[in-house]
C-alpha positions in Angstrom: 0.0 0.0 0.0 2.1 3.1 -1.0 1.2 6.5 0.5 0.9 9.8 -1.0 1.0 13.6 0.0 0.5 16.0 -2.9 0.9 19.6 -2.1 0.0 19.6 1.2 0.5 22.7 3.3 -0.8 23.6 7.3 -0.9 27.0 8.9 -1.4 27.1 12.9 -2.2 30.6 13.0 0.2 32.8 11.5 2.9 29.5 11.8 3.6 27.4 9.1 3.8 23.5 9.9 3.7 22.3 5.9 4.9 24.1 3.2 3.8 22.5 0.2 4.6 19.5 0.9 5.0 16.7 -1.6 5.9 13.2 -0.4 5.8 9.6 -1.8 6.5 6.2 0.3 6.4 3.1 -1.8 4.3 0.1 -1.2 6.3 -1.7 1.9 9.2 0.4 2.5 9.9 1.6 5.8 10.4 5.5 5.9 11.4 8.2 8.8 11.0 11.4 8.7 13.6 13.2 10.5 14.0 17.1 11.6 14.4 18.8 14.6 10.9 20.2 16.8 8.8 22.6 14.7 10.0 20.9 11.4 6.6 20.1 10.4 7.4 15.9 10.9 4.5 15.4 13.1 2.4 17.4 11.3 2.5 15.6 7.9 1.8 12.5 10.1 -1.1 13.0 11.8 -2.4 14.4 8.3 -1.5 11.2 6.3 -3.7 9.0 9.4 -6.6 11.9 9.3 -6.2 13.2 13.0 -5.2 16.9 11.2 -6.8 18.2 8.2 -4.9 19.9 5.4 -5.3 23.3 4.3 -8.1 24.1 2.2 -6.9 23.7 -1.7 -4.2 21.1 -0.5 -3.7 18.7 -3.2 -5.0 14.8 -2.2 -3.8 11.9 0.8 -3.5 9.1 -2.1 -3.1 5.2 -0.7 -2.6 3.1 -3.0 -3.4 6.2 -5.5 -6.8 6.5 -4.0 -7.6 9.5 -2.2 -8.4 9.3 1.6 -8.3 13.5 2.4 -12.4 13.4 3.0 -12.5 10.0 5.3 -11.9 9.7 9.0 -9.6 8.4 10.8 -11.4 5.4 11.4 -12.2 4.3 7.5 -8.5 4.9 6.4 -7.1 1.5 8.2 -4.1 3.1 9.8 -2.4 1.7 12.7 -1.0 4.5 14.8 1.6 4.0 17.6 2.1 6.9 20.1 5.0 8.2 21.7 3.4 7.5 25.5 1.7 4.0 24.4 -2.2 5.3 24.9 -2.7 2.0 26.4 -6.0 1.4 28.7 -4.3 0.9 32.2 -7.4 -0.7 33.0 -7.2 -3.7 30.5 -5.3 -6.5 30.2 -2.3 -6.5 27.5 -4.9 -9.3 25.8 -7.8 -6.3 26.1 -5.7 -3.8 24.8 -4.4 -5.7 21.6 -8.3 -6.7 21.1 -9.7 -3.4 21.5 -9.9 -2.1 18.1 -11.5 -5.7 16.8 -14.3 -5.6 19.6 -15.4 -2.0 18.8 -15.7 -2.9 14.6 -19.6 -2.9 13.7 -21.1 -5.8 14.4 -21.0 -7.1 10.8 -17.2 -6.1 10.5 -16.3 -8.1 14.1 -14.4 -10.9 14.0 -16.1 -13.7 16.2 -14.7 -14.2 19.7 -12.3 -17.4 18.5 -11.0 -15.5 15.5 -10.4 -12.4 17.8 -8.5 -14.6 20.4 -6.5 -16.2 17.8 -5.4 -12.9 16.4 -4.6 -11.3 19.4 -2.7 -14.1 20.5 -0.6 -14.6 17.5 0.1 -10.8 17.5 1.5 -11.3 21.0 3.6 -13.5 20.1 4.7 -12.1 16.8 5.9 -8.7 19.4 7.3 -11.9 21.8 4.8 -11.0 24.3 2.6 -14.2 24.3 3.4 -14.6 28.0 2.2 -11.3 29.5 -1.2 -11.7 28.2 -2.8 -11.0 31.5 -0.9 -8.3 32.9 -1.4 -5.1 32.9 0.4 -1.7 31.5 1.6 -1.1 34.7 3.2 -4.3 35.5 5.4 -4.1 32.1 8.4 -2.1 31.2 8.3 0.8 29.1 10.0 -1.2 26.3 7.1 -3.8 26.3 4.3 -1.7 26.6 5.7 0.0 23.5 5.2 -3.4 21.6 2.0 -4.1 23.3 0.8 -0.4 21.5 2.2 -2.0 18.4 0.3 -5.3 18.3 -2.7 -3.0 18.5 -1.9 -0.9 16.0 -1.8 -4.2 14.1 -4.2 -6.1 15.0 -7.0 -4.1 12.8 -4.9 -5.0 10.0 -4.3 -1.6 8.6 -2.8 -0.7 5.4 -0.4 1.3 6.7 1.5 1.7 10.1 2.3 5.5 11.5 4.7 5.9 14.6 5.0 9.2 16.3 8.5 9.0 18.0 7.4 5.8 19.2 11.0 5.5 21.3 11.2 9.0 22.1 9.7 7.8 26.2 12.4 5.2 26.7 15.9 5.4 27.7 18.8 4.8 25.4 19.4 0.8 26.0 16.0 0.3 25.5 15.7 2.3 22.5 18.7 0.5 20.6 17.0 -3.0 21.0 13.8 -1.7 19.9 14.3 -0.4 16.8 16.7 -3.5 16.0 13.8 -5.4 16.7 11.5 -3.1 14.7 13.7 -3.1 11.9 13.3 -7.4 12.0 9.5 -7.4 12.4 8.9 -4.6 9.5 11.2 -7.0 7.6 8.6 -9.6 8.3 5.4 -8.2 7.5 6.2 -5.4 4.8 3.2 -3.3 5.9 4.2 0.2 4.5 5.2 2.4 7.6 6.1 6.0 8.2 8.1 7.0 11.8 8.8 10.2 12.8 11.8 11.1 15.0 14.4 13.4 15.6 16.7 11.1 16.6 19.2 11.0 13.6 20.9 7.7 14.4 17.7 5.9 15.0 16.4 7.0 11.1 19.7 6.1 9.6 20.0 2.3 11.3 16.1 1.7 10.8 14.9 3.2 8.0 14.9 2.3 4.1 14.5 6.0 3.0 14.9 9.0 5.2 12.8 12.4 4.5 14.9 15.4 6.3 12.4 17.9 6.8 13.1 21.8 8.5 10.5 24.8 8.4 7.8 23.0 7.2 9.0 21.6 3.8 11.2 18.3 3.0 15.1 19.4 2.7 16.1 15.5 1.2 15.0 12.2 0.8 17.4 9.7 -0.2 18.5 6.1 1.2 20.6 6.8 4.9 23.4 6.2 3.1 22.4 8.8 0.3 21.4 11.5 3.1 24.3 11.0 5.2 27.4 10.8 2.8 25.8 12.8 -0.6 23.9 16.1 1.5 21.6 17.8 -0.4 22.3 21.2 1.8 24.0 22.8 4.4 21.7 21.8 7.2 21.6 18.3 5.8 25.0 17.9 6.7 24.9 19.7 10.2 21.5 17.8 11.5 23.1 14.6 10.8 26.1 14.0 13.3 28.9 16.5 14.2 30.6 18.2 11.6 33.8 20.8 11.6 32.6 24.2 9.6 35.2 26.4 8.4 35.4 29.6 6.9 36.4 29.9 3.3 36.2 31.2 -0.7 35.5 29.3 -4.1 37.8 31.3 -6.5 39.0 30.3 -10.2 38.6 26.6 -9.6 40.0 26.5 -5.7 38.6 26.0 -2.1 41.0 28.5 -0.6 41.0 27.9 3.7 43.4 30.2 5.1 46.6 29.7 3.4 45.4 26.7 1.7 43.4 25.5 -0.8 42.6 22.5 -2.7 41.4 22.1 -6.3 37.6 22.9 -6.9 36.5 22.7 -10.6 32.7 22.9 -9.4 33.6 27.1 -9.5 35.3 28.1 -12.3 34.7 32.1 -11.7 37.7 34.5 -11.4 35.2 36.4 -8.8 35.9 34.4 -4.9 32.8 33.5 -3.7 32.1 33.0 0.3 32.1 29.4 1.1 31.8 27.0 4.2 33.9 24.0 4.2 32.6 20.9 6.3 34.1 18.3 7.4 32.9 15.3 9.5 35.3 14.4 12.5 36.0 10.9 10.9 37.0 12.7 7.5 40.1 14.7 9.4 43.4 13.1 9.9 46.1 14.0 12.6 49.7 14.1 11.6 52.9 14.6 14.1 54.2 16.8 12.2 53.1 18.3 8.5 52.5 15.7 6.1 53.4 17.1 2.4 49.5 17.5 2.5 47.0 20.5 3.0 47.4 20.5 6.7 46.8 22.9 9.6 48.2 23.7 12.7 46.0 22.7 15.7 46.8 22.4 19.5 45.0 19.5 21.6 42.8 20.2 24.5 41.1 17.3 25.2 41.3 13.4 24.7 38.3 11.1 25.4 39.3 7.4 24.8 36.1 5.3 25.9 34.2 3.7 22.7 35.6 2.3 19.6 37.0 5.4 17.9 38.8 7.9 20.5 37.8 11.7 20.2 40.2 14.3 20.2 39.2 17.7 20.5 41.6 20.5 19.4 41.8 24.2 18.8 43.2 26.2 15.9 45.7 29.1 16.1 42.2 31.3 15.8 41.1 29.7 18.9 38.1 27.9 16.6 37.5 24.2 18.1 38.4 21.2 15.7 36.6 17.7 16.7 38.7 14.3 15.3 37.7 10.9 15.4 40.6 8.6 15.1 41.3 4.7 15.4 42.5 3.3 18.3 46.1 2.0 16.4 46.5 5.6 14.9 45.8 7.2 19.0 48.3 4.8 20.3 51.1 5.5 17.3 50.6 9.6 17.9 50.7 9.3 21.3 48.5 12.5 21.8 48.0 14.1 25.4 46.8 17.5 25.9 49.2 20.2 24.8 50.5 18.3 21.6 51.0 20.5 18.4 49.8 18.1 15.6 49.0 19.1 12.5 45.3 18.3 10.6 44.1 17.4 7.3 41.2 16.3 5.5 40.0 13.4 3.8 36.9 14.4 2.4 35.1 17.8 3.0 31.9 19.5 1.4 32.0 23.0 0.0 28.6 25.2 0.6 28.9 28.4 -1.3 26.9 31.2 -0.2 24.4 34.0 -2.3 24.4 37.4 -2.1 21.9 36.9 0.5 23.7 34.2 2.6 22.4 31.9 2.0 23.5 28.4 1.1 23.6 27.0 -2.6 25.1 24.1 -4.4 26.3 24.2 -8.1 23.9 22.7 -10.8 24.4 18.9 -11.9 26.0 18.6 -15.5 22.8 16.6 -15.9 20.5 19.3 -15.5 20.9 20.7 -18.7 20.0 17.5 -20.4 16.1 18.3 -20.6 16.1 22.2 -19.8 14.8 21.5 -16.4 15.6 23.5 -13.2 16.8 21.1 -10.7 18.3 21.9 -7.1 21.6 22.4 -7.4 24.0 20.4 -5.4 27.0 20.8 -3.3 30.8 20.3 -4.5 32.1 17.1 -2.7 36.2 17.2 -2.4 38.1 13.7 -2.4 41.7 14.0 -4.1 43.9 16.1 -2.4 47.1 17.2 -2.9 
């Protein structure tokens, strides 16, 4: 069952939530939308399941290409999974996974065998079959999660929404859970739509990701696609830490304080403002200058716990520099705080500003092909010199 927004925009007042919104989700893909609070994510949810109505003249809710924007809530067969559970405290796990088939009209409802075999094979399918007879307040918050998802399923609904449904849980919790979400949507292939703002949970769970900000969709691409190829500046800063340094474009160059690195993307003689970004795991440390675009950088800090050690370090300007490094290359460098090492990058993005500051990326060879106006993209630096 693939879902469809077409032109959908939402105004609270004089704020904004949706934008003209366009979005597409396949038939049994499982998509996030990601974005920090206020970035319309929620929004655009509760629209698609009918709990908010679109602006008058938005364009059509289409499942399965068949428009859904004039029925409620209750004729569109969405399963919808809260942040807080909305379980019934006073009903059993059973009751609550059996609610939604009990309350069907009479001639929709399942008879009280079929019900019980449902339910019971939904329990089991979330690995809950033995807490059938507690209740909410007898489970964990991890469980009661999964209970709020068996009843989402149990009405066998076309589509599955979530609404930060790990947002309530701490982080162990949450890391199991969407592993094991990610295992049972690989199971049942019912299209479903999460929202968080949690950008590590959309990257390990999701098959596409839709980075929204300000009411309007920024990207959408593959995690891989959104984290390594981004579409803008704020693509690259929303998604993990990231080094921003002040620069130019001029006559084929990134120019960085004294140095500069070959940029074909801009041709013009005229220098162009710039910020060059690089993740930490894209800079390398050097004892001492490498024959490569380096810098200078003094270190301040060293944090050692986890599988990469973190090394924080500040430039002769006094700007901060964040490295990620291997555990062989920390033990060969020996750093402590209060080594001069010097730094250089693997792999950095160029974002060139307008006239009026803000952000662009230069046009795809491509998109002269047809004589269509396509976003323009971001130069990506690799070979250095």
């Amino acid at each position: 069952m693939s879902i469809e927004a077409r032109d959908v925009s939402k105004h609270f007042g004089a704020f904004t939530a949706l934008d003209h919104v366009n979005l597409h989700v396949p038939t049994g893909e499982l998509v996030a939308l990601l974005g920090p609070s206020g970035s319309g994510k929620t929004t655009l949810l509760r629209i698609i399941a009918g709990l908010e109505s679109p602006d008058p003249g938005s364009g059509p809710i289409l499942f399965h290409d068949e428009d859904v924007a004039d029925r409620r809530v209750g004729e569109r067969r969405v399963g919808f999974v809260f942040q807080h559970y909305a379980l019934f405290r006073h009903m059993t796990v059973f009751e609550n996974v059996a609610f939604g088939l009990r309350v069907r009209p009479r001639a929709d409802r399942p008879s009280r065998s079929e019900i019980s075999e449902r339910v019971h094979a939904l329990l089991k399918l979330v690995q809950l079959d033995w807490l059938a007879d507690r209740y909410p307040s007898q489970l964990s918050g991890g469980q009661r999660q999964r209970v709020a998802l068996a009843r989402a399923l149990a009405v066998e609904p076309k589509v599955l929404l979530l609404d930060e449904p790990f947002g309530a849980l701490d982080a162990r919790v949450r890391q199991e859970l969407r592993r094991w979400l990610r295992r049972l949507h690989d199971e049942i292939h019912v299209t479903s739509v999460f929202v968080t703002h949690d950008q590590e949970e959309a990257l390990e769970v999701a098959d596409r990701v839709v980075v929204m900000n300000e009411g309007k969709i920024i990207q959408v691409g593959s995690p891989a696609e959104v984290f390594h190829d981004p579409a803008s500046e704020f693509v690259m800063q929303f998604l993990g830490r990231v080094n921003v340094f002040s620069g130019r474009v001029e006559h084929g160059k990134a120019v960085f304080d004294s140095l500069e690195w070959d940029y074909p993307e801009h041709v013009e003689r005229r220098a162009r403002p710039a910020k060059l970004m690089v993740r930490p795991h894209n800079l390398v440390i050097h004892a001492k200058p490498s024959g490569k675009s380096c810098f200078p950088a003094r270190v301040t800090h060293v944090n050692a716990a986890g599988p990469t050690v973190k090394v924080e370090l500040v430039r002769e300007s006094g700007e901060p520099v964040f490295v990620e490094v291997t555990r062989g290359r920390y033990a060969a460098l020996d750093l402590h705080a209060g080594n001069v090492v010097y730094v250089s990058p693997r792999e950095l993005r160029v974002f060139v500003e307008k006239e009026d500051d803000s952000s662009i990326e230069f046009n795809r060879p491509d998109a002269r092909d047809n004589g269509e106006a396509r976003p323009a993209r971001e130069g990506s630096i690799r070979d250095w010199k």
